[in-house]
N, C-alpha and C positions, 0 to 999 in steps of 0.2 A: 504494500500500500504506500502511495505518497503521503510523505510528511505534510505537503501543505493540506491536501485532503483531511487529513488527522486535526490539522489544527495544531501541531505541535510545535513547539519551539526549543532549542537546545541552548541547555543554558552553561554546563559547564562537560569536561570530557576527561578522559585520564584511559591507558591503558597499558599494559603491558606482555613481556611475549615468555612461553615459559615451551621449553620439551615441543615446538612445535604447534602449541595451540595459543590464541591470540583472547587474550582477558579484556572487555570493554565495559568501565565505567562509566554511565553519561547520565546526567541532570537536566530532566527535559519539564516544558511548562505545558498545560494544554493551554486554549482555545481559553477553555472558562474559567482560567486560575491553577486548576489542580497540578499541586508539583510534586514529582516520581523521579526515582531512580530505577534505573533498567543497568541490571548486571549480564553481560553478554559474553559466551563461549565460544569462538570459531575455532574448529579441529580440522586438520584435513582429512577429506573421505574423497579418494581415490582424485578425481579432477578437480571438485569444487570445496567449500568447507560447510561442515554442518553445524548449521547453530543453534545454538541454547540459551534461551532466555529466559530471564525473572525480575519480575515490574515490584516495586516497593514504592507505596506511595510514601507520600510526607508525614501521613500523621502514624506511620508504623515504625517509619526507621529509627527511632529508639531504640526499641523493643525489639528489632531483627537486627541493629549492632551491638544488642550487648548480650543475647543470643550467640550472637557471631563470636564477639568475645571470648562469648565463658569455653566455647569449644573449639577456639585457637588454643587458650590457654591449660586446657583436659588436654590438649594432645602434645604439648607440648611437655605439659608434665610429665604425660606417658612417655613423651621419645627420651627427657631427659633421664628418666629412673631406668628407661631400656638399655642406654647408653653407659650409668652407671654400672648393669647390672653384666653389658659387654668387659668393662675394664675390668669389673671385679673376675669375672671367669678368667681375663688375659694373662694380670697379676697373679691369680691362682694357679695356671698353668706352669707360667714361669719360676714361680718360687718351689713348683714343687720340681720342674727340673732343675732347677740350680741343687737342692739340697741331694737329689741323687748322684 
């Protein structure tokens, strides 16, 4: 669909590029006020890229960033204690061949 059709307006943009797949942040206005964020995925699939979208209006995105938040920070806990729990096997390994 045309943006002008839509009525929309782009009001700010951000994006960044990871393993191939292209992450797009954008702040867009309608027609009659209402202001959304749309979180955007393009992947590539085979010639063109397939995308993935999700619309967050204004009066949610509180509430779906600190959402977001708490389960950046749950995984990050987990990969740090995984990580911990690497060095400690590594340490383990080694101390026991050094003593034989």
């Amino acid at each position: 669909m045309d943006k002008k059709h839509l009525g929309e307006k782009d009001l700010f943009s951000d994006f960044f590029k990871a393993r191939g797949r292209k992450y797009y942040f954008d702040a867009k206005k309608k027609e009659n006020g209402d202001r959304y964020v749309t979180i955007s995925e393009l992947q590539p699939n085979n010639v063109k890229f397939k995308r993935m979208r999700i619309l967050i209006f204004e009066e949610y995105l509180d509430d779906f960033a600190e959402k977001l938040q708490n389960i950046i920070d749950k995984l990050k806990e987990s990969s740090d204690k995984g990580n911990e729990r690497s060095r400690e096997k590594i340490s383990n390994k080694f101390n026991s061949t050094e003593e034989s």
